[in-house]
N, C-alpha and C positions, 0 to 999 in steps of 0.2 A: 075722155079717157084718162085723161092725167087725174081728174077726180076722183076717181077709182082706185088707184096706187098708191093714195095715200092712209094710213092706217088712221083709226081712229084713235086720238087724245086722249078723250074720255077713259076709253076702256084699256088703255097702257096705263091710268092713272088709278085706273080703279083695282085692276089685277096688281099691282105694287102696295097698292092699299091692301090688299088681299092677303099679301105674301108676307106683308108688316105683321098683320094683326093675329097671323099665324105664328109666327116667332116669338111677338110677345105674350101668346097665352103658351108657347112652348116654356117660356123660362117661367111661370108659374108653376109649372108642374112639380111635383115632388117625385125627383127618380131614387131608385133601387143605388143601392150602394154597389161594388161591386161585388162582394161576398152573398150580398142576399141575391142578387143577380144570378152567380155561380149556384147555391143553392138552391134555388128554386128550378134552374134548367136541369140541376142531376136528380130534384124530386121526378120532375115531369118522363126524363129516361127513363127512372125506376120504374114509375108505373107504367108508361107504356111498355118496357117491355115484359113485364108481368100481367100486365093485361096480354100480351100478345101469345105469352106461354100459355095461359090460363084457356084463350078461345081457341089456340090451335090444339092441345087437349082434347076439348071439348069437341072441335072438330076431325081428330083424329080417332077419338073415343064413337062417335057417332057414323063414322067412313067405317071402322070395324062393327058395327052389329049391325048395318045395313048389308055390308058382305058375307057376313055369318047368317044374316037372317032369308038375303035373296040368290047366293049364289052356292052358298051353303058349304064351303071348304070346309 
């Protein structure tokens, strides 16, 4: 039983390995400045919410001539 309770070496050695070799292909990355950061999240708002005008239009457009066409007001 005492056997048991102990964790393995190995893989506490290997997951640190892991978590290393994580870090050091983090710092190769090439990040966003802040500005281009800023920039590109109010591009992203922009268009989603003009996508979102543009389909609910379209699904408010289509809610009216299925009501004109089936219930006939």
């Amino acid at each position: 039983m005492a056997s048991m309770m102990k964790a393995p070496t190995k893989k506490r050695l290997s997951i640190f390995r892991f978590i290393g070799e994580i870090v050091a292909e983090l710092k190769k990355v090439t990040w966003l400045s802040r500005r281009e950061a800023a920039y590109l999240t109010a591009l992203v708002l922009i268009v989603a919410v003009a996508a979102g005008i543009i389909l609910g239009a379209i699904d408010y457009g289509f809610s009216f001539l299925v009501d004109k066409l089936f219930i006939g007001d």
